[in-house]
MARMARPA-11336 format. One record per residue: x, y, z of N, C-alpha, C, O in turn. Coordinates in steps of 0.2 Angstrom, whole numbers, plus 5000, padded with zeros to 4 digits. Layout:
XYZXYZXYZXYZ;...
REM end
This chain:
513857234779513457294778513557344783513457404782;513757334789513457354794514457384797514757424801;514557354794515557354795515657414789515757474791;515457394782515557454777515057524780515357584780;514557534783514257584786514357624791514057684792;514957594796515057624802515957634800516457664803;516057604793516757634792516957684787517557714787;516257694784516157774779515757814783515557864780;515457814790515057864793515557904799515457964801;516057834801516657894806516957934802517357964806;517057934796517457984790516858064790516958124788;516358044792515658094793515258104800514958164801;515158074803514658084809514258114809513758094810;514258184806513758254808513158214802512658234803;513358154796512658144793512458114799511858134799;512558074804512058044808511558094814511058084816;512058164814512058224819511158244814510658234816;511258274809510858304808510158224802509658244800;510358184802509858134802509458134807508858134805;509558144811509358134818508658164820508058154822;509158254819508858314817508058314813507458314815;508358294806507758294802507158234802506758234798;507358184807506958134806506558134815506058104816;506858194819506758174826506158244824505558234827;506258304820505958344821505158334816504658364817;505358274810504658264809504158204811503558194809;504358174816504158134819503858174826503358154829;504258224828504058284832503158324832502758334836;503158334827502458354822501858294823501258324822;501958244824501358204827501158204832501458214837;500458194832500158234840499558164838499258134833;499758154847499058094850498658114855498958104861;497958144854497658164857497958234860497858284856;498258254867498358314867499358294870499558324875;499558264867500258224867500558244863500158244858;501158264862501658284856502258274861502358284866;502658234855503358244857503858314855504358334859;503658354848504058394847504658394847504958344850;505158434843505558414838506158374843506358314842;506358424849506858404852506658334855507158304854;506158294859506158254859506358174855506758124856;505958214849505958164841506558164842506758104844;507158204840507858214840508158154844508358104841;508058164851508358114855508058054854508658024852;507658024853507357954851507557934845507657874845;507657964840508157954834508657964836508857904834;509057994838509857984840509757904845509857864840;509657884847509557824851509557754847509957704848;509157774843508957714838509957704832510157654830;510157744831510157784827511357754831511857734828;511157764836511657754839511857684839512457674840;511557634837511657554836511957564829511957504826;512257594826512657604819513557604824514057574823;513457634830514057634833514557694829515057684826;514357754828514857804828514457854832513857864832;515057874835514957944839514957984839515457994835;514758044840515058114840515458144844515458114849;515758194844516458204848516058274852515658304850;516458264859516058294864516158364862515658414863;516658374861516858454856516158484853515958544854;515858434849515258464844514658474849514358534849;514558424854513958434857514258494863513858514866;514658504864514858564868514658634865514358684867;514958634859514858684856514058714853513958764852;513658644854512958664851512558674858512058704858;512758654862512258674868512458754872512158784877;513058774869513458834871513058894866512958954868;512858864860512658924855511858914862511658954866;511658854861510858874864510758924869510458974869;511258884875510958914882511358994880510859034882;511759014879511959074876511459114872511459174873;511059084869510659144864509959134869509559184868;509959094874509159104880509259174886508959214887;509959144889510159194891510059274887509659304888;510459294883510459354881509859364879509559394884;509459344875508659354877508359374881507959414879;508359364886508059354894508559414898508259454902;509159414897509459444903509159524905509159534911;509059554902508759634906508159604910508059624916;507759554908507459554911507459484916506959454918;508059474918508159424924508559464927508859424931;508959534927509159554932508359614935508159614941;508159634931507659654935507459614940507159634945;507459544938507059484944507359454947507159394949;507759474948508459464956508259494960508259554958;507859474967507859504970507159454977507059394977;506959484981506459464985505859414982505659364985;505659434975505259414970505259324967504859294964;506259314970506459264965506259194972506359134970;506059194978506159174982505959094980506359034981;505359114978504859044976505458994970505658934971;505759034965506358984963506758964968507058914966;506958984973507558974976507058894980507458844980;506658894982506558844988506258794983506058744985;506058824975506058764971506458734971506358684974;507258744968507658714968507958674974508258614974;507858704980508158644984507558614986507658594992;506858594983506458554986506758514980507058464983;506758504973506858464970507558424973507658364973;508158474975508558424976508758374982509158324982;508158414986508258354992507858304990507958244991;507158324987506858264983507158194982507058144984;507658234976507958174973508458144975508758094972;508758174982509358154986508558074990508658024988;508258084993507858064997507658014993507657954996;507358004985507257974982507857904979507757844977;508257934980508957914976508957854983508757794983;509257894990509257824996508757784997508857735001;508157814994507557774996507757684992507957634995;507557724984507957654980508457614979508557554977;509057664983509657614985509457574989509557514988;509057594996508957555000508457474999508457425002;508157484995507457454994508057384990508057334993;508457394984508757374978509357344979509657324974;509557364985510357354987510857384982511257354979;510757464982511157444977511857484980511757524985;512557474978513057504979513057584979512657614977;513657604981513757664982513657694975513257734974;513957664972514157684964513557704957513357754954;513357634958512557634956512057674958511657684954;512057694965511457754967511757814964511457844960;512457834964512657894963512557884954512257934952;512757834951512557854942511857864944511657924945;511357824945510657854946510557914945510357934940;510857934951510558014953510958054946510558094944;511458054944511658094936511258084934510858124933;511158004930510857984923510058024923509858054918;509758004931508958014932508658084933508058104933;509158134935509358194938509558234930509258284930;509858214926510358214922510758304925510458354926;511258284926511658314931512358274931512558244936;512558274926513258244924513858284931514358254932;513758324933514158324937514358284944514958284947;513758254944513658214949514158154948514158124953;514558144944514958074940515558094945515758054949;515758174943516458194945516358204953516858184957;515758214956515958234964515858174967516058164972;515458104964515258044967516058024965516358024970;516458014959516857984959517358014963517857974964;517458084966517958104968517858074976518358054980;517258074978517158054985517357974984517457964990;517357934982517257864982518057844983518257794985;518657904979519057874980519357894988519757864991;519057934989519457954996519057915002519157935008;518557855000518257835004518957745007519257715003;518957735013519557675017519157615013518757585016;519257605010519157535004519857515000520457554999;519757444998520057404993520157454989519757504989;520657454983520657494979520357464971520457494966;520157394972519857354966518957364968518557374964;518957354975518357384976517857454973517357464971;518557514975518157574973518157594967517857644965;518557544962518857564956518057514952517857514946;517757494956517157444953516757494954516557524949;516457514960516057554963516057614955515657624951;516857634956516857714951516457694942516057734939;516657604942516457594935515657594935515457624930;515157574940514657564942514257644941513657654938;514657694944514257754942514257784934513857824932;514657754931514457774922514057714921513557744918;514057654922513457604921512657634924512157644920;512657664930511957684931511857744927511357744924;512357804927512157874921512057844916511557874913;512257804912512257774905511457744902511157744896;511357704909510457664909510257704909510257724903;510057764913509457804915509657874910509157894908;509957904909510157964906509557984900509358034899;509457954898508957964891508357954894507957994892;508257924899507557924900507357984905506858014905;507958014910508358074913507858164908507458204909;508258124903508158174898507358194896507058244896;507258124894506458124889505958114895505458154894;505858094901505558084906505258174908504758194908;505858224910505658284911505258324906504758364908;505558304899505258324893504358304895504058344898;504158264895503558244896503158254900502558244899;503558274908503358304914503158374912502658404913;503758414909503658494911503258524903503058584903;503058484897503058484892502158454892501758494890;502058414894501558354893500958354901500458374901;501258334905500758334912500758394914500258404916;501258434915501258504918500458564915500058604918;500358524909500058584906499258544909498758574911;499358474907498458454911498558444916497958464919;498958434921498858454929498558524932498158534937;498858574928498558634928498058664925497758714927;497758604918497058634915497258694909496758714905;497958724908497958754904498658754900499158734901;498358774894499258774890499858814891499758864894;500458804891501058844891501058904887501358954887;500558894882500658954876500058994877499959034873;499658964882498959044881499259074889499159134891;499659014894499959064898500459114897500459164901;500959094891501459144892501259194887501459244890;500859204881500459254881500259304887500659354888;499859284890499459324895500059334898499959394899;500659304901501159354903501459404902501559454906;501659394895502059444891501659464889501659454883;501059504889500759524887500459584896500159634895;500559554903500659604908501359634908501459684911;501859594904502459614905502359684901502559744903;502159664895502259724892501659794892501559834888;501359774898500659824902500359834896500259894894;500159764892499659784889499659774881499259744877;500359824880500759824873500659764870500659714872;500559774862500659724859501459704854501659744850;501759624855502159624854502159574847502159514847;502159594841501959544835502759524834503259554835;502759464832503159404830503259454820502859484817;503859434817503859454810503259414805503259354803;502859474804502559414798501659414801501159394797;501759444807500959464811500959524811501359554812;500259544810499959614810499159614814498859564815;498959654815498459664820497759674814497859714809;497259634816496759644811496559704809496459714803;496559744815496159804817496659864818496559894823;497359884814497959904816497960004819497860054815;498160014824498260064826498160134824497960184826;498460134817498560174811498560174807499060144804;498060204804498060204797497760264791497660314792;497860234786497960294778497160264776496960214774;496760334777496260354771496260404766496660454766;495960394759495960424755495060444754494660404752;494960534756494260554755494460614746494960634744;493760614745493460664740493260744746492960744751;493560784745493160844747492760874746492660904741;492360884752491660914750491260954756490861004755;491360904761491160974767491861014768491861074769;492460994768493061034770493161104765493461154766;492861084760492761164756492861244757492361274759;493461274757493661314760493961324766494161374769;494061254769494561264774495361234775495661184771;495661264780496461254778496561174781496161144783;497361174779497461094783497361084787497061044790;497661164791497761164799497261144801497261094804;496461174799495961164804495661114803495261094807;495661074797495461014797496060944801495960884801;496660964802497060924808496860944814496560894817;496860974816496561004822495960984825495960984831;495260974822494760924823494960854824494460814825;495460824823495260774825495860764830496160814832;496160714832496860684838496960654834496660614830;497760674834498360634830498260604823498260554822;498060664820497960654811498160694808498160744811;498560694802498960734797498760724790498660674788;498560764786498660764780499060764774499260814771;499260694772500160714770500060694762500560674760;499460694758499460704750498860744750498360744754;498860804743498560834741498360844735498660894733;497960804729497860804723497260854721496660844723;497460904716496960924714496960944705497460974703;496460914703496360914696497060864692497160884686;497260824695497660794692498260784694498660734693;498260864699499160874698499060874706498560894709;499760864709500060854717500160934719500560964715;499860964725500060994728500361004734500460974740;500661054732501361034741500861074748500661134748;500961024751500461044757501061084763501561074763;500661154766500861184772500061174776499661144774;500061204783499661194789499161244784498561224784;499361314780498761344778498461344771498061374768;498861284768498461274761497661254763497561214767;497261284758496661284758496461234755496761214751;495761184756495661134753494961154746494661204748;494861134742494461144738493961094735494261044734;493061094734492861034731493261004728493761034725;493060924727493560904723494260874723494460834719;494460904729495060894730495260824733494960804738;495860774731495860734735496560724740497160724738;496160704747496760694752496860634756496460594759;497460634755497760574760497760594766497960654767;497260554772497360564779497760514783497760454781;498160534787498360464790498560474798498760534799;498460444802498360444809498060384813497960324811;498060394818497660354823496960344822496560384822;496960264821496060254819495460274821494860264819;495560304828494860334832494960424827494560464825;495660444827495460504826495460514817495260564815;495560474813495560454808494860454807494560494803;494560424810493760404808493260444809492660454807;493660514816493060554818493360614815493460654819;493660634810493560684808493260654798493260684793;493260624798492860564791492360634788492460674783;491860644791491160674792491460754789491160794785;492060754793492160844792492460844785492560904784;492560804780492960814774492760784768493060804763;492260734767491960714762491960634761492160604765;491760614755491760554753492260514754492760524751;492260464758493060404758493060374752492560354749;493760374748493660344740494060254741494460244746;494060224738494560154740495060194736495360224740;495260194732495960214729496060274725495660304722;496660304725496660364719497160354716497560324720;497360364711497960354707498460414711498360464714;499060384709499760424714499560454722499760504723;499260424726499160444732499360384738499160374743;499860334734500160314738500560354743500660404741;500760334749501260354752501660294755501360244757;502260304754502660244760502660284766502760344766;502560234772502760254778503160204782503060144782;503660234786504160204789504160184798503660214801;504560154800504560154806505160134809505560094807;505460184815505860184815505960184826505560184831;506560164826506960154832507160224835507760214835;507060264837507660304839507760284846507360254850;508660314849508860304855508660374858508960404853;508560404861508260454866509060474870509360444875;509260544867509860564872509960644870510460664870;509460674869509560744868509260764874508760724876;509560804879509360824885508760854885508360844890;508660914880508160934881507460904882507060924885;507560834880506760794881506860754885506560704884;507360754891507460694895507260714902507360774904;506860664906506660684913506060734913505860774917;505760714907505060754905504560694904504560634900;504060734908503560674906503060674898502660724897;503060624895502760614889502060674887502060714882;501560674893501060764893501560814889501560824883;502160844896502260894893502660884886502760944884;502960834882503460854876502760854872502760874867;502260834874501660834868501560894868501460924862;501360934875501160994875501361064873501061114872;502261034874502561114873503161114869503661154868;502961034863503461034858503161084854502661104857;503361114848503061144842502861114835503261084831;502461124834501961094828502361074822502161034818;502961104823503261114815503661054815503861034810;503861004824504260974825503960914825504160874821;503260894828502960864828502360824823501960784824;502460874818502060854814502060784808502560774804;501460754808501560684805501860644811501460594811;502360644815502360574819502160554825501960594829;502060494826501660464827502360414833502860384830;502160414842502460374844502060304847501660304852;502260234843502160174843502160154849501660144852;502760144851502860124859503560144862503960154858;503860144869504460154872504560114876504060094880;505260084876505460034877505960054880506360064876;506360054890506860044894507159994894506859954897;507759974893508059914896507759854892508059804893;507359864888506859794885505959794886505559764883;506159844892505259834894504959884892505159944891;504459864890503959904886503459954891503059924894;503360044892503260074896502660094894502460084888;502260124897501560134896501460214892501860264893;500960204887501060274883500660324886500160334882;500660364892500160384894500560454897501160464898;500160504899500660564898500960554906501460594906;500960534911501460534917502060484914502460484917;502160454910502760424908503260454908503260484902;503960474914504360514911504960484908505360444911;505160514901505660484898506460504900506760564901;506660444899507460444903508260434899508160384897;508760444897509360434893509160364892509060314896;509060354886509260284883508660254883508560194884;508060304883507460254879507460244875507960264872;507060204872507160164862506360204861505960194865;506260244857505660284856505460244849505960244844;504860214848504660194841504360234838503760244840;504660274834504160324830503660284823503560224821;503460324820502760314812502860384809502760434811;503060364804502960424799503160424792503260374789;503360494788503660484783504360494782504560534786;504660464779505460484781505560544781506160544784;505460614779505560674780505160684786505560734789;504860674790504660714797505060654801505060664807;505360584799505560554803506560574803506860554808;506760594800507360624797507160694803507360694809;506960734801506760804805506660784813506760824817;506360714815506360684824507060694825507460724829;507360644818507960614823508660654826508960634831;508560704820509260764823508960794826509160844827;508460794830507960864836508260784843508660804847;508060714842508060704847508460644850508560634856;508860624845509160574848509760534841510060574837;509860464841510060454836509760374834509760324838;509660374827509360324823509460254826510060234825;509060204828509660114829509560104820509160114815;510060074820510260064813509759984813509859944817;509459964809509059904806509959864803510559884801;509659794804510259744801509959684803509659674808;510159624797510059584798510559544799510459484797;511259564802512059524803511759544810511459594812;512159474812512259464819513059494822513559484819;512959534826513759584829514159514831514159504837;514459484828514759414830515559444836515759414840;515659514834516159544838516059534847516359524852;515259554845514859584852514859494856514959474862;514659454851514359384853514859334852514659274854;515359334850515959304849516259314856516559274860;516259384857516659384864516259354870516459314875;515559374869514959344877515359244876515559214881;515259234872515459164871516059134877516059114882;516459174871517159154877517259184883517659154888;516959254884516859234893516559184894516759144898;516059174892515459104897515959054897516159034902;516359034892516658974892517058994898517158954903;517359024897518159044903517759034909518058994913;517159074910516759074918516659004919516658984925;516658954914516358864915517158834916517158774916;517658854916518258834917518458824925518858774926;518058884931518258894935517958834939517458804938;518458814944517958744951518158804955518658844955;517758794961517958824968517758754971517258714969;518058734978517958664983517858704986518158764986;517258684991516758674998517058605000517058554996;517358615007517558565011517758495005517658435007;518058514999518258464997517958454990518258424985;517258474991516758464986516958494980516658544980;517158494973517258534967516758564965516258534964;516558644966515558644962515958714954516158774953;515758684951515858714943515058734940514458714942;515258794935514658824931514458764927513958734928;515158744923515458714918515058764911514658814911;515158724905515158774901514458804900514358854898;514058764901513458784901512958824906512358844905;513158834910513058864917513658934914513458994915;514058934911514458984911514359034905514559084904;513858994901513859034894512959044894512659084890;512659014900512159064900512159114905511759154904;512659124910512559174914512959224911513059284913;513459214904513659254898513259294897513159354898;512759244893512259294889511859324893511759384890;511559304899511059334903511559424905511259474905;512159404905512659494907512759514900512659574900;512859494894512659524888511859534886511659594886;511659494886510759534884510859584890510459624888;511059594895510759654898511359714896511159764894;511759704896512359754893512159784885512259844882;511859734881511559764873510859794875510659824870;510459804882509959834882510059904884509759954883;510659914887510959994890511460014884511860064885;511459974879511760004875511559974867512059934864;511059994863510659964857511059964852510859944847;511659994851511960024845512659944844513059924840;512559934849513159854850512659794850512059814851;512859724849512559694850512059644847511859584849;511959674838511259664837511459574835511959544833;510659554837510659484837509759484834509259504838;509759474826509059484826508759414827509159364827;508059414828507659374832507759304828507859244831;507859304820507759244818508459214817508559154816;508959254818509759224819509659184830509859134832;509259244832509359194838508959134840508859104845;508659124835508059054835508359004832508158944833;508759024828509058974822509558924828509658864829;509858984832510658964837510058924843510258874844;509558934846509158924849508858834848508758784851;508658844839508358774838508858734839508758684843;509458744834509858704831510358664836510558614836;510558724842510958694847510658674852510958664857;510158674853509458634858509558574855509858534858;509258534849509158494844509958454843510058404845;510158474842510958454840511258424847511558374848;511158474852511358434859511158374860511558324859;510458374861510158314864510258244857510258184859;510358264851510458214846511058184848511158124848;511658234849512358194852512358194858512858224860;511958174862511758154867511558084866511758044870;511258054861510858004861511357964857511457904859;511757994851511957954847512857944852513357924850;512857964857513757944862513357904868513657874872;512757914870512457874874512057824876511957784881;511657824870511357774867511357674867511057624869;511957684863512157614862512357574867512157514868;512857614873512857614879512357574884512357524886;511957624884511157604890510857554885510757504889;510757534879510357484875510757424878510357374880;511757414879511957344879511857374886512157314887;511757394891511857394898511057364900511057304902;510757394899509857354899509957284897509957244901;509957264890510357194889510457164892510157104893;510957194895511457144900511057134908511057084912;510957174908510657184919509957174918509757174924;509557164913508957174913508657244913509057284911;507857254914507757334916507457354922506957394923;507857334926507657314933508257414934508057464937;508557404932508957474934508857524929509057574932;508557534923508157564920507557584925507457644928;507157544924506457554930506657614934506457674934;507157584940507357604946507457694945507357744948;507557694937507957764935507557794933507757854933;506857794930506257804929505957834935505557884935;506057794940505657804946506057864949505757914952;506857874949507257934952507057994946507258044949;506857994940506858034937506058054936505958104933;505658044938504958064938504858084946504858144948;504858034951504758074958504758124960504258164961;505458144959505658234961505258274957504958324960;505258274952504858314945504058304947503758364946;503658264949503058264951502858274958502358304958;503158264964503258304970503358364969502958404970;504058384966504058454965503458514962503458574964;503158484957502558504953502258534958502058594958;501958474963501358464970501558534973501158574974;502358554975502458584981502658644974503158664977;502658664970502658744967501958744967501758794970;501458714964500858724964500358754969500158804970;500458694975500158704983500358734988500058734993;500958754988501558784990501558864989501158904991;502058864984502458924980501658934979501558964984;501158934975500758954973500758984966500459034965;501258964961501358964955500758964951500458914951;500459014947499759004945499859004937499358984934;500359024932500759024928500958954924501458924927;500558924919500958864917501758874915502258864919;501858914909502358944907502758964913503258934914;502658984916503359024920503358954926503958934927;502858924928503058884933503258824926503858834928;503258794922503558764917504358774916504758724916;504558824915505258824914505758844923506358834925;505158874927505558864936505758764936506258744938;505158734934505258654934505858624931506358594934;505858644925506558614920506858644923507358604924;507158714925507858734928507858694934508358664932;507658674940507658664944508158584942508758564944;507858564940508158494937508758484932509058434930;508758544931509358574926509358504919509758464918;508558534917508358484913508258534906507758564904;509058514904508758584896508558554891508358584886;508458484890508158484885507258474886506858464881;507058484891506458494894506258574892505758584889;506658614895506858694895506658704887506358744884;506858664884506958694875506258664873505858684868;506058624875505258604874504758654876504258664872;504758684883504458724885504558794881504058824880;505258814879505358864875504758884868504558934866;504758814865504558784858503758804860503458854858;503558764866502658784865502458864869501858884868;503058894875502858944876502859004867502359034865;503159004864503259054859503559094862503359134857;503759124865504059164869504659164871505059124869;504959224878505459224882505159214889505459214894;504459204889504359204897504459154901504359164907;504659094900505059044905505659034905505958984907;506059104902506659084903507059124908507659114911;506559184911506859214918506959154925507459154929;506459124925506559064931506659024929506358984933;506858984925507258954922508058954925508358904927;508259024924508859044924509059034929509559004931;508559084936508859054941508958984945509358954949;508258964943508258884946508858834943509158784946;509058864936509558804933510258834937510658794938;510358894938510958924941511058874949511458834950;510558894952510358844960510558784956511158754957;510058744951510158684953510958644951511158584953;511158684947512058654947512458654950513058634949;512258694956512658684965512258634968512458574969;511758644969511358594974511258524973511258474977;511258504964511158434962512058404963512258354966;512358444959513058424961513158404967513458344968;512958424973513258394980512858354981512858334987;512558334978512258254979512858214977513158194982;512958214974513658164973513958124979513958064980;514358174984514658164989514258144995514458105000;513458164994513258175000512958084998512958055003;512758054993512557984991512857954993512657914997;513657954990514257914992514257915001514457865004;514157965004513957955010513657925014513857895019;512957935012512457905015512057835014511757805018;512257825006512157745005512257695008512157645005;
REM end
């Protein structure tokens, strides 16, 4: 049975790829007490089980799925991680090298204690670390070490024997730490702090997910009977209240075409529409509120524009209110403004600059009448510019091709180091320029779940079988050992961002954790409960540091073991 199943499954693999998928991700959805594995965990633990069938997946596939992830986190985040380059990032920078001498200190501790070989500490520190790099710089050091050549060629075997035990628990052990203890060590959730982040990021603004609206919403459409406003014009009933328009006029059946000095009449019925404070106070001045009138619907629209007519640039938001003219301004309504990605305060010292994104409200005739006055329309689209994101791809890959040696040492992006600092220079390059680029929200969650989930699945199902006959065979005496190298640094480091760094952020100190340890399938856990982009700026740098610093662990092990 088991000879017929592994000889019709390598004709297919991806069914075990995405088995995995769907059985890791409903198993994910179980919650014990305030414990959740979530999907990407689920994933790995089925890929594991799942891996004793003996077919594999080809590294091609899982290269390719971890490239779409860390690529679509990056461009998300990048405007606003280069904003955060700079004096601010410091607290990441001294994370990453506390975790890595951590696990350098932790790794000789237990070789010492365990006797273990050169070979063996250094697989440790990948498997536990998970830091596959550490394979290539531990094995390149061992051979240039004055030894037998059956000796080092043992040692070399020994370091895939240790990454192979520990690498899963590498994996799921972080998940657990930055996902699981981080948030009760702290006392508070990942998702009501990244809320409260993005939510100072964006000074206040509110940022709805599709599919959310606000109970109590900003603006809105009344429909009154006329009755105090009786002989007066439009004009002067817009003019009592702030930011209200009257954009339907029915009287006795039939639609009237409204100007500033059509007169209103008992009887008459109008659509108001506006801002809720000045909607409600001018109520009193025009008569009965009706719930509905036949033909008094209106559609209204909402629109992007980019900001590039000179006239309204390097002016502060007061004066284009004060010294536009009425005929240009009338009916719209601006929602919010938006530089580089961040969202600017709507208050009149705001001054607007080339290449804002201005959210207007209106009807598409006064919104058509903005757009040739100020700027030009972003076009709405549900296609991904695969032009724009095809090419970010293949630079990151090109960038992860590059090795530079330090006294010897190889230190590489490789592809994933290369295909997020891709996207981090694309997400910022589509933020200075809106009209390239577009990646809507549910295409980059889709590349975000699926190549997060899909990684760690052929991860489990090419490593798996592996570490099951290696524990087998050695006992779990190196298992253990690798548990111990893979929690340490992640739990000390916690103590020193906490008490230290002063981290007071679960979310943002949650994803500084996982990049430090250049632990993405931790990172895509944190991503899932923040809801958000807020841990993926520290993140970015700590995983950028920690792919120099964990790497030369390799070399410096095989040294000092």
């Amino acid at each position: 049975m088991m000879e017929w199943l592994q000889s019709e499954l390598k004709h297919s693999p991806e069914i075990l790829l995405f088995l995995s998928l769907a059985i890791g991700f409903w198993i994910g959805k179980f919650q014990f007490g305030k414990f959740q594995f979530g999907g990407v965990a689920g994933s790995l633990l089925v890929a594991v089980i799942l891996s004793l069938i003996g077919v594999p997946v080809d590294n091609g596939v899982k290269a390719i799925l971890f490239a779409l992830f860390i690529y679509a986190v990056g461009f998300e985040s990048g405007p606003q991680f280069f904003k955060s380059l700079g004096p601010e990032s410091i607290k990441e920078i001294l994370l990453a090298i506390f975790m890595a001498v951590c696990g350098l200190i932790t790794v000789l501790v237990m070789a010492k204690i365990f006797h273990l070989d050169k070979g063996l500490a250094a697989g440790l520190a990948a498997g536990g670390m998970t830091q596959s790099a550490i394979i290539g710089t531990a094995g390149d050091a061992l051979s240039r070490l004055d030894l037998p050549l059956v000796e080092i060629q043992k040692m070399q075997a020994n370091v895939a024997i240790g990454y192979a035990v520990t690498y899963i628990f590498g994996s799921l052990g972080a998940i657990i730490v930055c996902v699981n203890i981080l948030p009760r060590f702290m006392g508070r959730e990942i998702r009501d702090d990244a809320l409260k982040a993005q939510s100072e990021r964006l000074k206040g603004a509110f940022e709805l997910t599709p599919g959310q609206e606000l109970a109590v919403p900003e603006l809105v459409g009344r429909i009154y009977k006329v009755e105090q406003a009786n002989g007066k014009s439009v004009a002067d009933i817009e003019q009592k209240g702030s930011s209200v328009t009257i954009e339907r006029l029915k009287r006795k059946d039939k639609f009237i075409d409204i100007s500033p000095e059509t007169v209103l009449l008992t009887d008459d019925i109008v659509l108001v529409v506006g801002r809720r404070a000045g909607v409600v106070a001018i109520s009193n001045h025009i008569g009965t509120e009706l719930q509905s009138s036949s033909g008094m619907e209106v559609v209204m629209d909402t629109t992007d524009v980019i900001l590039n007519n000179s006239e309204y640039l390097n002016r502060t938001l007061g004066d284009i209110k004060a010294n536009t003219p009425t005929s240009l301004k009338h009916g719209i309504y601006v929602l919010r403004i938006k530089r580089k990605g961040e969202a600017l305060p709507l208050i009149d010292e705001t001054v607007l600059r080339q290449g804002d994104i201005v959210t207007v409200y209106g009807n598409q005739n006064d919104l058509n009448r903005l757009i040739k006055q100020a700027g030009t329309a972003l076009p709405e689209s549900l296609k991904t510019d695969w032009v724009f994101h095809g090419a970010g791809l293949v630079v990151g890959l090109i960038i992860g091709l590059f090795v530079i040696r330090i006294g010897g040492v190889p230190l590489t992006l490789g592809a994933g180091g290369g295909a997020l600092l891709s996207g981090l220079l694309f997400g910022w390059l589509r933020s200075r320029n809106q009209l390239h680029g577009n990646m809507p929200l549910a295409a980059s969650q889709l590349l975000k779940d699926l190549g997060l989930a899909g990684f760690v699945a052929a991860v489990g199902l090419q490593s798996g079988l592996q570490a099951i006959h290696t524990i087998r065979d050695s006992g779990l005496s190196l298992f253990l050992i690798g548990v111990v190298v893979t929690l340490v640094p992640l739990l000390l480091s916690m103590l020193f961002a906490r008490y230290v760094l002063r981290y007071n952020n679960v979310a943002v100190m949650a994803g500084a954790l996982s990049g430090s340890r250049s632990a993405n399938p931790a990172f895509g856990g944190v991503l899932d409960k923040a809801g958000n982009s807020i841990p993926t700026v520290p993140f970015a740098i700590t995983y950028a540091l920690a792919n120099v610093f964990l790497t030369l662990l390799g070399p410096l092990i095989v040294g000092l073991v």
